[in-house]
LUMMI-926181 format. One record per residue (C-alpha): residue number from 1; residue in one letter; x, y, z. Coordinates in steps of 0.05 Angstrom, whole numbers, plus 5000, padded with zeros to 4 digits. Layout:
REM LUMMI-926181
+-----+------+------+------+------+
| pos | code |    X |    Y |    Z |
+-----+------+------+------+------+
| NUM |    a |    X |    Y |    Z |
...
+-----+------+------+------+------+
This chain:
REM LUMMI-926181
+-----+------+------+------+------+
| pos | code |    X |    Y |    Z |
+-----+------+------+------+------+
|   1 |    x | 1457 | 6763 | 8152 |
|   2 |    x | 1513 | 6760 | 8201 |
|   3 |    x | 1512 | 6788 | 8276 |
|   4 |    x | 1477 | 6775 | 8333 |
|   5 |    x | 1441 | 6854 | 8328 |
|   6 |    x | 1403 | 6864 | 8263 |
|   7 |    x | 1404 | 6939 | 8250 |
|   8 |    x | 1340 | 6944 | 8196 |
|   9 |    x | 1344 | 7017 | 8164 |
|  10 |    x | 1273 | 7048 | 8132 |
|  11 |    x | 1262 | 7097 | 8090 |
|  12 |    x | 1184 | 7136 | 8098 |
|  13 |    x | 1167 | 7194 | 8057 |
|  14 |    x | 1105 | 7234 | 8040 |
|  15 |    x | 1104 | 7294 | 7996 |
|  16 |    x | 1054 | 7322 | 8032 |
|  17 |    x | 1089 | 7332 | 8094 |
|  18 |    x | 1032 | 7299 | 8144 |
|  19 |    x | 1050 | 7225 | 8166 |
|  20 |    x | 1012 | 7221 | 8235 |
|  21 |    x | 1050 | 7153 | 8252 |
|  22 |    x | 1094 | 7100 | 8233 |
|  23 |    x | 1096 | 7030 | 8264 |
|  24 |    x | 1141 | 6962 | 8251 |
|  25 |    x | 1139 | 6889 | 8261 |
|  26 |    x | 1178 | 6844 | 8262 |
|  27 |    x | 1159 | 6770 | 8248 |
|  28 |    x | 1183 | 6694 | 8235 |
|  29 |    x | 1160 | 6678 | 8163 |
|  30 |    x | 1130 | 6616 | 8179 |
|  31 |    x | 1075 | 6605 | 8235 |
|  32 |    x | 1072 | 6570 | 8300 |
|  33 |    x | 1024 | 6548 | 8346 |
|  34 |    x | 1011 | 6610 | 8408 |
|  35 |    x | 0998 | 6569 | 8471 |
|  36 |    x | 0962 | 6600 | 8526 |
|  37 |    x | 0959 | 6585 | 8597 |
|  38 |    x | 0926 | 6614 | 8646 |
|  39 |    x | 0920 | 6603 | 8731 |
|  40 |    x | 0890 | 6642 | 8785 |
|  41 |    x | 0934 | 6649 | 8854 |
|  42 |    x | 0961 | 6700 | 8896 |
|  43 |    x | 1017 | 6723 | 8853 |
|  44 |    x | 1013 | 6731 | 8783 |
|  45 |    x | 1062 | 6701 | 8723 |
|  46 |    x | 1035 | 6740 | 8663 |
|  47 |    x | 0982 | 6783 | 8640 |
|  48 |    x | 0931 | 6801 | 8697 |
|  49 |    x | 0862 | 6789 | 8673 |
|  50 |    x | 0820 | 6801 | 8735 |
|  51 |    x | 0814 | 6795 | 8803 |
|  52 |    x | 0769 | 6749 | 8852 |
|  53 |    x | 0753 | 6751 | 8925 |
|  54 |    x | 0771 | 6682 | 8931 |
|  55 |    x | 0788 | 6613 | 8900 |
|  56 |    x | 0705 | 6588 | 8897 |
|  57 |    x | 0646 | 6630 | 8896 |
|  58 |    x | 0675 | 6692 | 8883 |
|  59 |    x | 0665 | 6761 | 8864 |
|  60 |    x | 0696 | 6793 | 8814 |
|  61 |    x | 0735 | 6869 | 8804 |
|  62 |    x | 0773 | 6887 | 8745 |
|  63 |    x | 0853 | 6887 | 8750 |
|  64 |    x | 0859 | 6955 | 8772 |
|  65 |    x | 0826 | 6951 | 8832 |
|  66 |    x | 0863 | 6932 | 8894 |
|  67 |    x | 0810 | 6896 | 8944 |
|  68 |    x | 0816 | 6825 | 8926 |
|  69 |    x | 0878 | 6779 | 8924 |
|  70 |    x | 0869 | 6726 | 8880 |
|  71 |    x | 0885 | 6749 | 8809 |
|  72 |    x | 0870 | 6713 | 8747 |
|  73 |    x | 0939 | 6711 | 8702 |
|  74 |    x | 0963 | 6684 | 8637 |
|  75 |    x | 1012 | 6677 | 8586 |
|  76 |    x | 1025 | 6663 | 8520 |
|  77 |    x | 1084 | 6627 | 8483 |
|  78 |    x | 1085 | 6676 | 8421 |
|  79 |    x | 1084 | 6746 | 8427 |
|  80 |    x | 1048 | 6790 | 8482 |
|  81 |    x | 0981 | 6793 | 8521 |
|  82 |    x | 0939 | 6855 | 8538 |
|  83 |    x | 0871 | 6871 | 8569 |
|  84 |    x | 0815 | 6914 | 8545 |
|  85 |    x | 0753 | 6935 | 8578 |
|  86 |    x | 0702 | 6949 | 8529 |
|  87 |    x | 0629 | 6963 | 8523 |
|  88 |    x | 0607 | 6903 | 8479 |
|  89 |    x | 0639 | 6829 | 8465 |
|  90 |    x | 0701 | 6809 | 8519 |
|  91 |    x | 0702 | 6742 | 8538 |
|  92 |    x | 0668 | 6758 | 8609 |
|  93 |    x | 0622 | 6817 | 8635 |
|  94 |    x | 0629 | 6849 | 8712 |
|  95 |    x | 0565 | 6879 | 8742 |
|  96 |    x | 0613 | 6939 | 8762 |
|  97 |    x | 0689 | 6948 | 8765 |
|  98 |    x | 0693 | 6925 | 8835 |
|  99 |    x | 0654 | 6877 | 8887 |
| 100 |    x | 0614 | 6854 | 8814 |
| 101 |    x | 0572 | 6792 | 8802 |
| 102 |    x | 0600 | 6760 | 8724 |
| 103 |    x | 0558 | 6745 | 8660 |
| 104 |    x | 0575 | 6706 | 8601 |
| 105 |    x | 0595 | 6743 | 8544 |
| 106 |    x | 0533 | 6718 | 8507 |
| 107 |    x | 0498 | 6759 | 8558 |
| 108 |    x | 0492 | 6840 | 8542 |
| 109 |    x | 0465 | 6876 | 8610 |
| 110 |    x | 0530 | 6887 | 8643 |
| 111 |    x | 0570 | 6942 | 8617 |
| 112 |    x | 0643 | 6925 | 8642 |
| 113 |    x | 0662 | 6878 | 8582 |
| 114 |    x | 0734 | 6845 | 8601 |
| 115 |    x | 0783 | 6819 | 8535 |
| 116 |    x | 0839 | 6787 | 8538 |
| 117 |    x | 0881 | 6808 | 8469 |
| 118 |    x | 0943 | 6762 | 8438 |
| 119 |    x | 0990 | 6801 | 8396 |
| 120 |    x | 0996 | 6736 | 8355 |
| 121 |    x | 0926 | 6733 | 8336 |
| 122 |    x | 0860 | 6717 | 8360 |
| 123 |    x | 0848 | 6669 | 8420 |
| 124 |    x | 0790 | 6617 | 8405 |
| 125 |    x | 0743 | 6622 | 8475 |
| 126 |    x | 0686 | 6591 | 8487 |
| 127 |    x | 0638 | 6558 | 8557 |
| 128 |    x | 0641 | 6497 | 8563 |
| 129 |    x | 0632 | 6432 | 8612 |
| 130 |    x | 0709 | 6410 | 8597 |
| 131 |    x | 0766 | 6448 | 8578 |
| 132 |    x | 0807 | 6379 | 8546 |
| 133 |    x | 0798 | 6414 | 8473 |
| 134 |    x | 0842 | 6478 | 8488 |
| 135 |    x | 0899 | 6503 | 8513 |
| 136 |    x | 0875 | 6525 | 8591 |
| 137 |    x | 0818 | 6534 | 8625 |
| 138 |    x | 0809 | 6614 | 8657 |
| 139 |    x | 0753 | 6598 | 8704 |
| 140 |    x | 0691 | 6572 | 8721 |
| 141 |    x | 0632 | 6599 | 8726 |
| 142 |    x | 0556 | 6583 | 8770 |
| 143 |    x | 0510 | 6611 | 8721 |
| 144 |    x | 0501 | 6652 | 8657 |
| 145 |    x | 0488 | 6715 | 8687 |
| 146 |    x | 0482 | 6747 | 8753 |
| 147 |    x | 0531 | 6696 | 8772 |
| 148 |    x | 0594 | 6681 | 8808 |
| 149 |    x | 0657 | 6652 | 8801 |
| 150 |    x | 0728 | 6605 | 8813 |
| 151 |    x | 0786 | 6583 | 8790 |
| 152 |    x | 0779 | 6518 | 8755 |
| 153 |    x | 0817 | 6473 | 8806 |
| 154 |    x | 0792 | 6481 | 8877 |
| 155 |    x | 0713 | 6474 | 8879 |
| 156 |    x | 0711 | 6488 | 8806 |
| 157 |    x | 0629 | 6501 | 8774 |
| 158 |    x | 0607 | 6462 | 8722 |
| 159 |    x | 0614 | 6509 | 8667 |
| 160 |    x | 0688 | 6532 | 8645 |
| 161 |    x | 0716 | 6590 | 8606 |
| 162 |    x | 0766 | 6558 | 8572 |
| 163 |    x | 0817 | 6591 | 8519 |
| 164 |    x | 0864 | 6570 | 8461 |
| 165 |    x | 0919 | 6608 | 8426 |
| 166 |    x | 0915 | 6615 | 8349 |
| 167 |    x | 0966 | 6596 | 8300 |
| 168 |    x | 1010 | 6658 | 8286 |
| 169 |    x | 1069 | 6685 | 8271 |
| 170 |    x | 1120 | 6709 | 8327 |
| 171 |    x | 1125 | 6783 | 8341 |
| 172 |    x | 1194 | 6800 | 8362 |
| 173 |    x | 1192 | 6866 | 8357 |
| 174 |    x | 1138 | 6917 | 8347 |
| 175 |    x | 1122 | 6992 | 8362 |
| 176 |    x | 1125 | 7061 | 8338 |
| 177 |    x | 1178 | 7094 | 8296 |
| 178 |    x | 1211 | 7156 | 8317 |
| 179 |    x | 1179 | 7213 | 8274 |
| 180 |    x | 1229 | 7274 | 8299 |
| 181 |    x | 1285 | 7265 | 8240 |
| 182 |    x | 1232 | 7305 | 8192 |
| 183 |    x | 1178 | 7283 | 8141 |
| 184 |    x | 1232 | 7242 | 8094 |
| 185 |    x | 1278 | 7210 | 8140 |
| 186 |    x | 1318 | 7144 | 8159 |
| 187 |    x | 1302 | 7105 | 8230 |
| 188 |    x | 1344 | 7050 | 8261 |
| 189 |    x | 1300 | 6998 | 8292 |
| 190 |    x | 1357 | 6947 | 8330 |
| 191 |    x | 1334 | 6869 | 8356 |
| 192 |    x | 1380 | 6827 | 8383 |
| 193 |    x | 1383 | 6755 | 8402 |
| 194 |    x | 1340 | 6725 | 8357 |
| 195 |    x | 1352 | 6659 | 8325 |
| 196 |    x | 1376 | 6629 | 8260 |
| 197 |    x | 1316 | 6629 | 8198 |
| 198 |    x | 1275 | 6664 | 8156 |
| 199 |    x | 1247 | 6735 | 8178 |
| 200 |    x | 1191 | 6790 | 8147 |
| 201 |    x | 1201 | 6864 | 8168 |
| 202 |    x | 1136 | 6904 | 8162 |
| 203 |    x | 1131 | 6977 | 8160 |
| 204 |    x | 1068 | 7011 | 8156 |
| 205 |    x | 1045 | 7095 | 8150 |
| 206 |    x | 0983 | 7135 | 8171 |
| 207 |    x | 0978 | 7208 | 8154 |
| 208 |    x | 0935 | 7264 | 8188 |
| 209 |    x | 0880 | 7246 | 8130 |
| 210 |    x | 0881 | 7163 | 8150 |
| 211 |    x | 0912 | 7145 | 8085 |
| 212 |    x | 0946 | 7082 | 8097 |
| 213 |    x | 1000 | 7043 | 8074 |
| 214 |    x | 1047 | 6984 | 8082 |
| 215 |    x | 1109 | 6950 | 8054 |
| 216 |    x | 1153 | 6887 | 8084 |
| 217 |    x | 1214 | 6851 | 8062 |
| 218 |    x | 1239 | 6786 | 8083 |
| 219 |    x | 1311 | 6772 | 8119 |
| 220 |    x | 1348 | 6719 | 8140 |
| 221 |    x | 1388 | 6709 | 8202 |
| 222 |    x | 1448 | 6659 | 8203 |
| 223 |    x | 1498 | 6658 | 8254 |
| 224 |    x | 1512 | 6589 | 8239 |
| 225 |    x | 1591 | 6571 | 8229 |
| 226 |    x | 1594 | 6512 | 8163 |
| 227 |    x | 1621 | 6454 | 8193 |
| 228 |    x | 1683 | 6426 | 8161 |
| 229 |    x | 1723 | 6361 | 8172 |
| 230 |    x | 1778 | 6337 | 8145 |
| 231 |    x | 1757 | 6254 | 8146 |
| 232 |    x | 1827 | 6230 | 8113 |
| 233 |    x | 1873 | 6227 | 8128 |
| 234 |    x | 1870 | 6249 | 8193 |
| 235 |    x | 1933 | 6250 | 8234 |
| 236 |    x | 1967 | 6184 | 8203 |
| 237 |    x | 2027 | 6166 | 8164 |
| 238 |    x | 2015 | 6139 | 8090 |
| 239 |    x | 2058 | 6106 | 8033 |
| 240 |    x | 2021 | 6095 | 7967 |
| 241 |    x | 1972 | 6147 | 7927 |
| 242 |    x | 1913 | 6153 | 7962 |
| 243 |    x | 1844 | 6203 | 7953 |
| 244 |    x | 1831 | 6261 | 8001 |
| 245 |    x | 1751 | 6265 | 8040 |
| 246 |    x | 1755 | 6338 | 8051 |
| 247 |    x | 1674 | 6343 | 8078 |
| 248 |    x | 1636 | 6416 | 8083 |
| 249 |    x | 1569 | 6426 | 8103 |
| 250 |    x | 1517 | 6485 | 8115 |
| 251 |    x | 1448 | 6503 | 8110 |
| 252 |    x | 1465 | 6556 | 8041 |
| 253 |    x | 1551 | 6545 | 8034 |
| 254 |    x | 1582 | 6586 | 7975 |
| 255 |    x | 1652 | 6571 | 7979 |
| 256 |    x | 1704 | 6519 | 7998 |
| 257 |    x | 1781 | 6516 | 7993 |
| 258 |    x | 1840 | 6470 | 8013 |
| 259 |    x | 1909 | 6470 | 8016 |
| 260 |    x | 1971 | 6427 | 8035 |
| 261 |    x | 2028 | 6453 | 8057 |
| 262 |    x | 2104 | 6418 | 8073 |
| 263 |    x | 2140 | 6429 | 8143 |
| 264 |    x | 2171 | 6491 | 8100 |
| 265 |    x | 2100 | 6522 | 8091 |
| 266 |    x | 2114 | 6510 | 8023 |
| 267 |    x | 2047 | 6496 | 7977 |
| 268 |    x | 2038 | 6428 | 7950 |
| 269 |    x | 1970 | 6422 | 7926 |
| 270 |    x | 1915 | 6469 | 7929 |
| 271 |    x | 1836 | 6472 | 7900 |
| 272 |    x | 1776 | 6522 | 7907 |
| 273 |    x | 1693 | 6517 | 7897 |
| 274 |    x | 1652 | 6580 | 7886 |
| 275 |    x | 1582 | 6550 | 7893 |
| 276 |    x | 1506 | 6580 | 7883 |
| 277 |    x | 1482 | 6551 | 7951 |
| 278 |    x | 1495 | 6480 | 7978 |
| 279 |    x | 1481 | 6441 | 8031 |
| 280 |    x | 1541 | 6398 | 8025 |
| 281 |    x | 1606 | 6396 | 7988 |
| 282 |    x | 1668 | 6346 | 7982 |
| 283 |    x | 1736 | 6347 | 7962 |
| 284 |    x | 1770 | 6269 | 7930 |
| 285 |    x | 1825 | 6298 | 7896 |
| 286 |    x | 1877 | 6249 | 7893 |
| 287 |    x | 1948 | 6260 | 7930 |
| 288 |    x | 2006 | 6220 | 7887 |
| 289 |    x | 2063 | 6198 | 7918 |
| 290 |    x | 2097 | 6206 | 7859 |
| 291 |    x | 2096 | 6292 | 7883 |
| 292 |    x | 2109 | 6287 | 7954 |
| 293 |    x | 2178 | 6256 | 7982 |
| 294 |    x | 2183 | 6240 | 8059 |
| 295 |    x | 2161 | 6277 | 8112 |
| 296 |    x | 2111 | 6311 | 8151 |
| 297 |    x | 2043 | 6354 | 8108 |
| 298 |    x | 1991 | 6397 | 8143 |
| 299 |    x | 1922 | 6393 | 8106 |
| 300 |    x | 1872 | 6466 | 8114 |
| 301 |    x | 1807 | 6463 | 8098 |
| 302 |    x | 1757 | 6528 | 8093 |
| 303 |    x | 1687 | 6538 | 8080 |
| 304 |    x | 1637 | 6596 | 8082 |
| 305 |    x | 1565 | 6616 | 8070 |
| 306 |    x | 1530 | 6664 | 8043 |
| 307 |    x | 1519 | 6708 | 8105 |
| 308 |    x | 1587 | 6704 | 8106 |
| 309 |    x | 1600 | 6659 | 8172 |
| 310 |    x | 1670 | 6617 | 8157 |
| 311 |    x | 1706 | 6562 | 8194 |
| 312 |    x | 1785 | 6539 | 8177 |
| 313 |    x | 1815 | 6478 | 8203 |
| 314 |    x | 1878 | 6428 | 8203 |
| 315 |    x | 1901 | 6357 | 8206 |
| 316 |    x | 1965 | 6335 | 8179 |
| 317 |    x | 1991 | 6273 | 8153 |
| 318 |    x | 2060 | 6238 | 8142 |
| 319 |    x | 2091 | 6212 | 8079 |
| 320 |    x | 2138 | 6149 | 8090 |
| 321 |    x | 2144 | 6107 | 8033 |
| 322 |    x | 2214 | 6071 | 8057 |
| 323 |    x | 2191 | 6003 | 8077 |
| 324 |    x | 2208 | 5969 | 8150 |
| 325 |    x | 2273 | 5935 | 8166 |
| 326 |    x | 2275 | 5883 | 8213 |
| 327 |    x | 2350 | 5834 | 8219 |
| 328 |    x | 2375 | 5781 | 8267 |
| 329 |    x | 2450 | 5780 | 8270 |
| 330 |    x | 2455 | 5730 | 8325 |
| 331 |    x | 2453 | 5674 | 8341 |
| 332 |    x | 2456 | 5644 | 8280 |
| 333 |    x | 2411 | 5613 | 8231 |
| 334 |    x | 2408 | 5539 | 8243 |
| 335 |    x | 2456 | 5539 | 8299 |
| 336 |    x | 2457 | 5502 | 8363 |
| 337 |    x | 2436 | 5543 | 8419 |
| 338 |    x | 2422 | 5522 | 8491 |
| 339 |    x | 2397 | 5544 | 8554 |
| 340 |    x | 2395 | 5624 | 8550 |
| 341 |    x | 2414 | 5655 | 8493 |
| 342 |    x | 2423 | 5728 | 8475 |
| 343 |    x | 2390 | 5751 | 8412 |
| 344 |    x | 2420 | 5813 | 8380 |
| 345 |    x | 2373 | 5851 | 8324 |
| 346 |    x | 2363 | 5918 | 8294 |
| 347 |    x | 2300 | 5954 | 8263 |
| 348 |    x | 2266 | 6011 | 8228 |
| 349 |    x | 2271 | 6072 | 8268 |
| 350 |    x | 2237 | 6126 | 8237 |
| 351 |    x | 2163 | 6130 | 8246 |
| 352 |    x | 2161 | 6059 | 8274 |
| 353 |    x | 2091 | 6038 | 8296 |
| 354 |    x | 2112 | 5979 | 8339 |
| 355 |    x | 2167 | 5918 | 8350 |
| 356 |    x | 2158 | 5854 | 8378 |
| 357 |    x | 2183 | 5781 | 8383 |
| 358 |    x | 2149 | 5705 | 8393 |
| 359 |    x | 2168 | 5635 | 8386 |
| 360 |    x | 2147 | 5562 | 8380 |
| 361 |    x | 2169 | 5500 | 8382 |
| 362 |    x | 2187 | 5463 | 8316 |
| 363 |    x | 2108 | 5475 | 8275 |
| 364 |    x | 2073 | 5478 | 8346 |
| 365 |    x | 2031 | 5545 | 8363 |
| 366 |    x | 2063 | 5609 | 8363 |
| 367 |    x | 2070 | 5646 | 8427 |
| 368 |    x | 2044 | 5708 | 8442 |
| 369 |    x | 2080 | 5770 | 8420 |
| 370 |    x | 2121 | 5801 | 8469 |
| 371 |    x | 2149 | 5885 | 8458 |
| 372 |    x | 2221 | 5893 | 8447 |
| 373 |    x | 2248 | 5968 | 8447 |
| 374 |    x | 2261 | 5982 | 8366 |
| 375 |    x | 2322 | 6011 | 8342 |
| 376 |    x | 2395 | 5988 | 8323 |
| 377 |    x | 2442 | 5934 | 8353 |
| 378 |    x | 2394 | 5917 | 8414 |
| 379 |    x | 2387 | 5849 | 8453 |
| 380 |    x | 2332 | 5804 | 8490 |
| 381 |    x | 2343 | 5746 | 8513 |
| 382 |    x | 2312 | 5675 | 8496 |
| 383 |    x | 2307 | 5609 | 8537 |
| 384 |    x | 2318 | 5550 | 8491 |
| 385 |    x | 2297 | 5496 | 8547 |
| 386 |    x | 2220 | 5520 | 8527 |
| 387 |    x | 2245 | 5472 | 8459 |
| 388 |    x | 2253 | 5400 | 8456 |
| 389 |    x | 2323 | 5386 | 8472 |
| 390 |    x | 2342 | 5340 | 8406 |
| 391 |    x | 2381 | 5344 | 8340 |
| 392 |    x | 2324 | 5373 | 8301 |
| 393 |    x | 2327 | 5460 | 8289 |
| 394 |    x | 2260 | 5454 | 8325 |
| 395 |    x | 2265 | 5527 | 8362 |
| 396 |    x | 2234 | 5583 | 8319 |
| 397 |    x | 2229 | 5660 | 8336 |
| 398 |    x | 2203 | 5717 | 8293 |
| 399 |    x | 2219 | 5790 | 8296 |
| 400 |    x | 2160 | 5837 | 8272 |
| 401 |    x | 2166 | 5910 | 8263 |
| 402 |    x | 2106 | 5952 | 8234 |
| 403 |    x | 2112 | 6025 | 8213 |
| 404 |    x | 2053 | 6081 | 8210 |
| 405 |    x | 2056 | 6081 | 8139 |
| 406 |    x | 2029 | 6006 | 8148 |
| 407 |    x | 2092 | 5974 | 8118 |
| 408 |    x | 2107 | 5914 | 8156 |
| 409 |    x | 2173 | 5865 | 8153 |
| 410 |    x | 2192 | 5800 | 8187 |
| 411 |    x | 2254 | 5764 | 8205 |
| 412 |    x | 2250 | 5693 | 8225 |
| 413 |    x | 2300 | 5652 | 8258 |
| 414 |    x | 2309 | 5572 | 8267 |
+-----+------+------+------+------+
């Protein structure tokens, strides 16, 4: 599925003309571990649970009262929290709904029940001496009933509330469906923003008589461009027949192409892959220089995947298959030269890599190379004193000239 907005279109009908209420989901299709955490200050990041009159032996109200200003907060990593005040169960019981002594929940004589609910699925609570086995710690707490209680930091009680989120899926988008199309209608639900994998989208139905049903179908979101690179050649100048590494890759590709083209935009070579789904495809067709004459060839390579998400690019390469030229016309060869002498030489031109000069004396070491400019009729001079001064055609130079293509030539002179 491309986009970054995933517009999901369902279809509810009932003969009998009495839904009472449609909801959705939407969920990852493979679970994840919910992480709570909770803290008690005097602002709150999260979900407020409660509130206590202070830090340490405190009283308790329940989070819609006003009086006290520490408030116990938390937050979850996967979906949403909520609280529910409730006859029976809860995680802790209040005395009254403000100024209230606590109870465990294990406890049943206080009526105002607090629960804290995870949209992800159920937290796993329990009292305890040491929180170290779950995600946070809510509170402590001095006894099991008729008690009061802290946060689990400052002057903490022995016994601790502590809490752990369940493994779940994500919930990125729930709620009610709009019911004022008519009985057998079409609703848009839009997300946006959510990331690359594997989705389910539930849908479920109540009518006036609490029949019930659901359905769901599974999704996938890619927004991820195949990457494509063009390995060789890449930006260089060849001579002989050599085999393309055209390289594609993506999580489900479906189709590849290349092409090469000639400084004309004239097609030269061309190939195409339809495939099922891949994770990986390449290209080694070979390129003979027997088809191709001189000259400059742009290389485009394309991929795309099933959702449809495509990437193009380019590199080009050169063909030169004339070999370098390197020539001394003077001095010489085997002449007597001495003190400075002009050397006059000509090279390749075209698509020249570098050109360069040394000497030695007689079969002593060769110098280092030194850069002369490269082209036609050009001069450097040479200092024949650096030889032994006798009869012997001991003095030896060496003109080098490499092209991009890699074909090399040298000239020697004595």
């Amino acid at each position: 599925m491309l986009g970054w907005t995933i517009q999901l279109l369902t279809t509810i009908s009932d003969t009998a003309t009495d839904i009472q209420s449609v909801t959705y989901n939407i969920t990852n299709e493979t679970s994840a571990q919910a992480q709570l955490s909770c803290s008690v200050g005097d602002v709150c990041v999260g979900t407020e649970v409660l509130h206590m009159s202070a830090s340490s032996n405190a009283h308790a109200e329940l989070n819609n009262e006003s009086a006290y200003g520490k408030k116990l907060c938390c937050s979850i990593t996967e979906g949403t929290l909520s609280v529910d005040v409730k006859d029976t169960g809860g995680l802790i019981a209040l005395s009254a709904n403000a100024n209230a002594h606590a109870q465990m929940n294990n406890e049943s004589s206080y009526g105002y029940r607090v629960d804290l609910i995870a949209s992800s699925g159920p937290l796993t609570c329990a009292y305890a001496n040491s929180c170290a086995a779950y995600d946070t710690c809510l509170l402590s707490i001095s006894n099991s009933t008729d008690a009061h209680i802290g946060d689990c930091v400052t002057d903490p009680y022995a016994t601790k509330l502590c809490c752990s989120g369940s493994n779940a899926k994500k919930v990125y988008a729930s709620g009610q469906l709009n019911l004022s199309s008519g009985w057998d209608s079409k609703w848009n639900t839009g997300i946006g923003n959510i990331g690359d994998g594997n989705y389910n989208f539930s849908v479920s139905a109540t009518d006036i008589m609490s029949h019930y049903n659901s359905t769901y179908v599974q999704f996938t979101v890619d927004n991820t461009k195949p990457s494509v690179n063009v390995i060789y050649p890449d930006k260089i100048s060849v001579n002989t027949t050599f085999n393309l590494n055209l390289y594609s890759s993506n999580s489900h590709l479906n189709y590849t192409k290349y092409n090469v083209t000639d400084s004309s935009n004239v097609l030269k070579q061309q190939n195409s892959t339809t495939l099922v789904s891949a994770l990986t495809h390449t290209y080694s067709d070979e390129i003979s220089m027997n088809n191709y004459n001189d000259g400059n060839y742009t290389i485009t390579l394309y991929a795309q995947d099933k959702a449809g998400n495509n990437r193009t690019v380019q590199s080009w390469f050169m063909v030169d298959k004339s070999g370098a030229f390197a020539d001394i016309t003077s001095p010489i060869n085997n002449s007597w030269q001495s003190g400075l002498t002009t050397v006059t030489y000509s090279t390749s031109i075209f698509n020249v890599k570098e050109c360069k000069w040394r000497w030695r004396d007689e079969a002593g070491t060769w110098s280092s190379y030194a850069l002369v400019t490269c082209g036609s009729g050009l001069t450097f001079s040479f200092n024949t004193t650096q030889c032994n001064d006798d009869s012997v055609a001991d003095c030896e130079m060496e003109l080098y000239v490499e092209k991009n293509s890699g074909s090399i030539q040298r000239r020697k002179l004595r």
